[in-house]
C-alpha positions, 0 to 999 in steps of 0.5 A: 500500500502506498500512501501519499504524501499529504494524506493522513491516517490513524492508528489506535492501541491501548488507548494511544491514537497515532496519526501517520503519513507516508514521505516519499522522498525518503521512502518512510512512514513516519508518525506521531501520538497525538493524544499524550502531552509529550512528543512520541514520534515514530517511523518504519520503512512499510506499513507492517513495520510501522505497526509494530514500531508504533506499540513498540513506542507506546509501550516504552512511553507507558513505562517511562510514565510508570516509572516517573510516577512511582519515582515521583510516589516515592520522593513524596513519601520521603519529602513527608519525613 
């Protein structure tokens, strides 16, 4: 499937929504969340890629807030003694 490069397309997975476009000129798919307030982007070579690529970035942001809000509980806990 090849998309061009001013049309825009979606993605959803555990609650994220990606928007994607296809850039021809370096042959890429390239993406970003939308719905989270940092910038997550992502890019594969086809579509197939990308889709693992994206739950692939989803899950590392979804760690990495995990892991800033435990961090953040504990230093709470700490500031209270």
């Amino acid at each position: 499937m090849t998309l061009s490069k001013t049309r825009n397309n979606g993605m959803r997975y555990k609650g994220m929504v990606a928007h994607f476009e296809y850039i021809a000129s370096v042959r890429m798919y390239v993406g970003e969340i939308i719905n989270c307030p940092d910038v997550v982007s992502f890019g594969a070579t086809s579509l197939l890629q990308l889709k693992q690529v994206m739950e692939d970035a989803v899950d590392g942001y979804l760690d990495y807030r995990k892991l800033q809000l435990s961090e953040h509980a504990s230093a709470t806990v700490l500031e209270r003694y």
